[in-house]
C-alpha positions as CSV (number, residue, x, y, z in Angstrom):
1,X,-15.8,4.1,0.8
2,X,-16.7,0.5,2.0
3,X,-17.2,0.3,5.9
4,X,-14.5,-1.9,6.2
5,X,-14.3,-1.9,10.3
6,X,-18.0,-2.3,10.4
7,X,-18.5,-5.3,8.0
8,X,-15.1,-6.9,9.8
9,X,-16.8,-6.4,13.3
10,X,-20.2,-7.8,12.0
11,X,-18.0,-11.7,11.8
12,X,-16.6,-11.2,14.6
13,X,-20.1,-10.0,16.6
14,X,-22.5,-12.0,14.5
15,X,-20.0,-15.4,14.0
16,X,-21.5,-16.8,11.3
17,X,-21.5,-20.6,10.8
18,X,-20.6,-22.1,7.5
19,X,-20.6,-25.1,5.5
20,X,-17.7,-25.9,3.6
21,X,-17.5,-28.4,0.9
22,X,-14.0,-27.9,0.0
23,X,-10.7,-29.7,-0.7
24,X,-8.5,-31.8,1.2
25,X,-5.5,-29.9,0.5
26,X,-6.4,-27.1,2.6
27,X,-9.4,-28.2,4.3
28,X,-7.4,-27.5,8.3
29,X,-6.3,-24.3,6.7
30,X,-9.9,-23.2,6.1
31,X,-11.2,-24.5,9.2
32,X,-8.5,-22.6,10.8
33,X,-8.9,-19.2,8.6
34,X,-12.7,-19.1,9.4
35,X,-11.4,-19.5,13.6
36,X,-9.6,-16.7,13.1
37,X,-11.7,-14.3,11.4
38,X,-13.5,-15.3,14.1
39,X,-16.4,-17.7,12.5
40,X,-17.1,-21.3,12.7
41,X,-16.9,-23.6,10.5
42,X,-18.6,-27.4,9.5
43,X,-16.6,-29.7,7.1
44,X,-19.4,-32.2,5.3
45,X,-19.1,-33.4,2.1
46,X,-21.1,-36.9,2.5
47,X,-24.3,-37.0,0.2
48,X,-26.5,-38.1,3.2
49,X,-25.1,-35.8,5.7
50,X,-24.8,-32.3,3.5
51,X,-28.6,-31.3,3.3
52,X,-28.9,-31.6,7.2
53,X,-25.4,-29.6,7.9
54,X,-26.3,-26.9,5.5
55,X,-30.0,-26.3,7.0
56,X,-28.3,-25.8,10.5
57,X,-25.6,-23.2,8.9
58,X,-25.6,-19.6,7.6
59,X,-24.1,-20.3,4.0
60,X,-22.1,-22.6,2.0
61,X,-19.0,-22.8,0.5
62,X,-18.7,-25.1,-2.3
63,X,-14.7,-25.4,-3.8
64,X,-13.8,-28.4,-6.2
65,X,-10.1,-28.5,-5.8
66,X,-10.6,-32.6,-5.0
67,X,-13.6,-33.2,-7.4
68,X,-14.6,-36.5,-7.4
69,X,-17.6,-38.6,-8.1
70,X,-18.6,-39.0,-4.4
71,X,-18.1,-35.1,-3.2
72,X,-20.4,-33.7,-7.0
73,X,-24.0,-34.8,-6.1
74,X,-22.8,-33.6,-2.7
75,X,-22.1,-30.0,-4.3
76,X,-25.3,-30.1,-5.7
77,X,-27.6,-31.2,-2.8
78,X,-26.5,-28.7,-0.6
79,X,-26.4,-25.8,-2.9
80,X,-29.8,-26.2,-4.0
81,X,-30.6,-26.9,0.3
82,X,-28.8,-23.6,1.1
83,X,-31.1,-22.0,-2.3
84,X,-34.6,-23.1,-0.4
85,X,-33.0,-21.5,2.9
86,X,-32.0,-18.5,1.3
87,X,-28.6,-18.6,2.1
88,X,-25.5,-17.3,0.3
89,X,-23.9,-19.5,-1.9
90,X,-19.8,-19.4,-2.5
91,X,-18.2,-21.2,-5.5
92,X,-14.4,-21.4,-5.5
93,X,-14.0,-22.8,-9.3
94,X,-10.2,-24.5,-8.5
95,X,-8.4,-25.6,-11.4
96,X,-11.3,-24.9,-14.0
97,X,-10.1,-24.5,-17.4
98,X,-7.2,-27.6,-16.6
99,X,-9.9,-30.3,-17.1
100,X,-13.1,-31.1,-18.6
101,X,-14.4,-32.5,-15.4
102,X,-13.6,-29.3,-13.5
103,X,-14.8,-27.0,-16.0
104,X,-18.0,-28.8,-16.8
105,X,-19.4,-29.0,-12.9
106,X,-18.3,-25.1,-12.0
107,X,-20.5,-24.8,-15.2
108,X,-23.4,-26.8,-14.2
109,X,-23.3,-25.2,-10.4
110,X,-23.6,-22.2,-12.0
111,X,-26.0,-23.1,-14.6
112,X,-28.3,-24.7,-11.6
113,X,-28.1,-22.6,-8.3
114,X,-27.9,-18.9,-7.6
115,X,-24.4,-18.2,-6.3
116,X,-24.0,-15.2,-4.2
117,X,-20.2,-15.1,-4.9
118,X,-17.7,-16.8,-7.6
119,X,-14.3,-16.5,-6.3
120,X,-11.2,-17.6,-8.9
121,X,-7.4,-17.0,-10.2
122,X,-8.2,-15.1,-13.9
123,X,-7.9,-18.3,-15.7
124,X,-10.1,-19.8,-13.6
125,X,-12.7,-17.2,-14.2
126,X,-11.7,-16.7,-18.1
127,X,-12.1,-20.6,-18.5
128,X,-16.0,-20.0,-17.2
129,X,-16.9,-17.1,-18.9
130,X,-14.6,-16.3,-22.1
131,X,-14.7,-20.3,-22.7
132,X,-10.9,-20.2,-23.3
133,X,-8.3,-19.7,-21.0
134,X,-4.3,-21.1,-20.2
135,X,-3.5,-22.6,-17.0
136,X,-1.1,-23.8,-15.1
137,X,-3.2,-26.7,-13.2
138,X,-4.8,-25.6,-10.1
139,X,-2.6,-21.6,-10.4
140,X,-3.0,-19.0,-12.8
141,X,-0.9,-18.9,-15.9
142,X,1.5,-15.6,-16.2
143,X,-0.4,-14.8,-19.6
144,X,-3.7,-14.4,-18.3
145,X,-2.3,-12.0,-15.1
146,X,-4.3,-8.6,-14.6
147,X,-1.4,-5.3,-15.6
148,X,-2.2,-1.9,-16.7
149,X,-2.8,-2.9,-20.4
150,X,-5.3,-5.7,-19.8
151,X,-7.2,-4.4,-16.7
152,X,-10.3,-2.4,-18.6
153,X,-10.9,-5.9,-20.9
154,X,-11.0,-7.7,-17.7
155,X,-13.2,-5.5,-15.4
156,X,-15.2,-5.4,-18.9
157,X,-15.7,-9.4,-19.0
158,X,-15.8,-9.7,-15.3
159,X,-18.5,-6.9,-14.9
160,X,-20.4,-8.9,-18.2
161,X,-19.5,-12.3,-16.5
162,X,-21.1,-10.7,-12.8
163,X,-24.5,-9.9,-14.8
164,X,-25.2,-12.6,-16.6
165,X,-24.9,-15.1,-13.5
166,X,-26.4,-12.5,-10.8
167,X,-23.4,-13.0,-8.5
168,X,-20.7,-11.2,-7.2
169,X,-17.5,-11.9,-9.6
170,X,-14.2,-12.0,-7.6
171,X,-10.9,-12.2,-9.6
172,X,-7.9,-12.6,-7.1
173,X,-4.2,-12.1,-7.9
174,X,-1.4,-9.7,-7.8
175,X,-4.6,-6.9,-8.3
176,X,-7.6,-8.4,-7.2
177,X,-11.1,-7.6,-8.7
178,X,-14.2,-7.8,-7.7
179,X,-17.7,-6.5,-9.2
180,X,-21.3,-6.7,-8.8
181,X,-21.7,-5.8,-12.7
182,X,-22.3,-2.3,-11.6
183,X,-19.6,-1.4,-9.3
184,X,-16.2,-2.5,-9.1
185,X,-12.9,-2.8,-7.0
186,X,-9.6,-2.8,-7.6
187,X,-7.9,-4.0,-4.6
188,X,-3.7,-3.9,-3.9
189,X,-3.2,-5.3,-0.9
190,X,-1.3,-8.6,-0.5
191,X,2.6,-9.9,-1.3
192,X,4.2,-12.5,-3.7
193,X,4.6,-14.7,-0.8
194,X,1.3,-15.6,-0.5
195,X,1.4,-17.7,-4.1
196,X,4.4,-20.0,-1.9
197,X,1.4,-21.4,0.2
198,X,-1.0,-23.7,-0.8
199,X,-4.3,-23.0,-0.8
200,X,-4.1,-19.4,0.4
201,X,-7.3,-19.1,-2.6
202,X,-9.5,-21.6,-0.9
203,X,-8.8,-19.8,2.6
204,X,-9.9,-16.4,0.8
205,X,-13.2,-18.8,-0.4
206,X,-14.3,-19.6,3.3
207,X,-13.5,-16.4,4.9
208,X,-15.3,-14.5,2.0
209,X,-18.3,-16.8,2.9
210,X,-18.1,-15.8,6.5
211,X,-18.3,-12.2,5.8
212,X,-21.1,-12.8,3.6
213,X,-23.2,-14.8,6.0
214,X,-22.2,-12.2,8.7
215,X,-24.0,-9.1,6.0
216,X,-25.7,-10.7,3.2
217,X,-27.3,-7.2,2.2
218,X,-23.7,-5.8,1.9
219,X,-22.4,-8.8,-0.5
220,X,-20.4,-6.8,-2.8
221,X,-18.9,-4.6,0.5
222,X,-18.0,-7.9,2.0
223,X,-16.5,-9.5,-0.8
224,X,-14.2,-6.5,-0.8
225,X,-13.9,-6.7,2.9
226,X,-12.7,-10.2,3.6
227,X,-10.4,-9.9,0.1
228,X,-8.8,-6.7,1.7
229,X,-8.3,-8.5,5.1
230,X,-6.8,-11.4,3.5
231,X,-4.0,-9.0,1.4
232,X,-3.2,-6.5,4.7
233,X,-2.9,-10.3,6.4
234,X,-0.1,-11.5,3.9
235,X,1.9,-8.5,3.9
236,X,1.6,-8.7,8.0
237,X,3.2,-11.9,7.8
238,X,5.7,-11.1,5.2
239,X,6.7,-8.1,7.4
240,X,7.0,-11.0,10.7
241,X,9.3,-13.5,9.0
242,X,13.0,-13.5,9.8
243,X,15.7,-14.7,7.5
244,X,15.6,-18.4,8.9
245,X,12.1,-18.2,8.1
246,X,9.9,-19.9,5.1
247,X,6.4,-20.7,3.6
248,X,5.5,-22.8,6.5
249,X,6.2,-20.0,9.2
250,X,4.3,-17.4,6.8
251,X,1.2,-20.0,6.6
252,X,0.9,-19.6,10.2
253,X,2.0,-15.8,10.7
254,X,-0.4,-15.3,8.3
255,X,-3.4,-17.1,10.2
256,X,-2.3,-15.5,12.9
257,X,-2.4,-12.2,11.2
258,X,-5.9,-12.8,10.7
259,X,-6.9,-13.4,13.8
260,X,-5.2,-10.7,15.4
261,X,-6.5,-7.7,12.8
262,X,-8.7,-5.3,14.5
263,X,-11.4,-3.0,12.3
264,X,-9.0,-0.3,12.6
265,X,-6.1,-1.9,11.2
266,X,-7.7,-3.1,8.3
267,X,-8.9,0.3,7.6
268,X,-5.7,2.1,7.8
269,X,-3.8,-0.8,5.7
270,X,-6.6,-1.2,2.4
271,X,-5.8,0.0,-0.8
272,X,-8.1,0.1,-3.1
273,X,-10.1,1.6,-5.8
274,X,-13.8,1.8,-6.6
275,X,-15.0,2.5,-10.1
């Protein structure tokens, strides 16, 4: 069993700092997400800035939903900053698989610095790995979602996918899986309502990154942890909103759903699965 209340109370004790390089879509939301969770974040994504941000934070988190020419060298310098410091490294692969320019930078941050976590949709993930995928843009295409039939082939490349790069593989969706290449969860927690938000993915990233930062020797535990918390949050919300109600009030119940969950409550509302 993971130590969910422990790890959860560790972000919340310890509040980790961390340095997001991330996209403009949802950049408030992340800010806000890591607040809640009960960490602090640093937007930088300037090429002369990011090496001195990234030195004075506990990890990174490094998502290229707004590539562009100015924010890639950015990606780079910090990573490989944040590699000389030791620190834990989160790629959030948006919208690979939809372009080359997207697919060929995830590939060279992998290729180039040691990730501690690489957080995607399945043809996101499939696009990195399996070199082909379908996609739907920036959201993952209904052919490539995890079901009973498919879910052994995925754990299978994910697991493969987890070993070759040395980090912690997270594949997030209706089931959500995450592996170490020797252990792996299978995580149920969450509700349709959650793909009616944008950039409920890159929210995951940074808060993921928190919990990391906040117990780096429990990566694969934390992984798990902040995926859980995010899943219980969405049905909270989902539970909150009346019938006048839509995606904008569930953005914010579910922030606040965040900030308000206690160790307890996330322990009584996971569902999971380790193999």
């Amino acid at each position: 069993m993971i130590k969910l209340k422990e790890i959860m109370d560790n972000v919340r004790d310890r509040a980790p700092l961390v340095h997001n390089i991330t996209n403009y879509v949802t950049v408030n939301d992340c800010a806000n997400i890591l607040l809640a969770c009960g960490a602090s974040p640093i937007m930088s994504d300037d090429e002369g800035d990011v090496e001195d941000i990234t030195s004075i934070c506990g990890g990174l988190n490094i998502n290229i939903g707004t590539l562009n020419k100015n924010t890639i060298p950015s990606m780079f310098l910090a990573g490989r900053r944040s590699n000389e410091l030791g620190h834990p490294v989160l790629l959030d692969p948006v919208g690979a698989g939809a372009s080359r320019l997207r697919t060929e930078t995830a590939s060279a941050l992998i290729k180039e610095l040691k990730l501690a976590v690489i957080r995607g949709n399945i043809s996101e993930i499939k696009a990195l790995y399996g070199g082909s995928s379908t996609t739907r843009g920036v959201d993952a295409d209904a052919a490539d979602q995890v079901n009973d039939s498919n879910i052994d082939s995925v754990i299978s490349f994910a697991s493969a996918f987890s070993k070759d790069t040395g980090a912690v593989v997270a594949i997030t969706g209706a089931t959500d899986i995450i592996t170490d290449g020797e252990k792996v969860c299978c995580i149920k927690n969450g509700d349709p309502m959650m793909s009616r938000v944008t950039g409920t993915g890159c929210m995951l990233s940074a808060m993921t990154a928190a919990f990391v930062v906040a117990d780096p020797d429990r990566c694969f535990e934390s992984v798990c942890a902040a995926t859980i918390a995010m899943g219980l949050a969405g049905e909270v919300a989902r539970s909150r909103l009346s019938e006048q109600d839509g995606n904008s009030t569930y953005r914010n119940y579910l922030i606040d759903a965040v900030c308000n969950m206690s160790g307890d409550q996330l322990e009584k509302g996971a569902r999971y699965e380790i193999r």
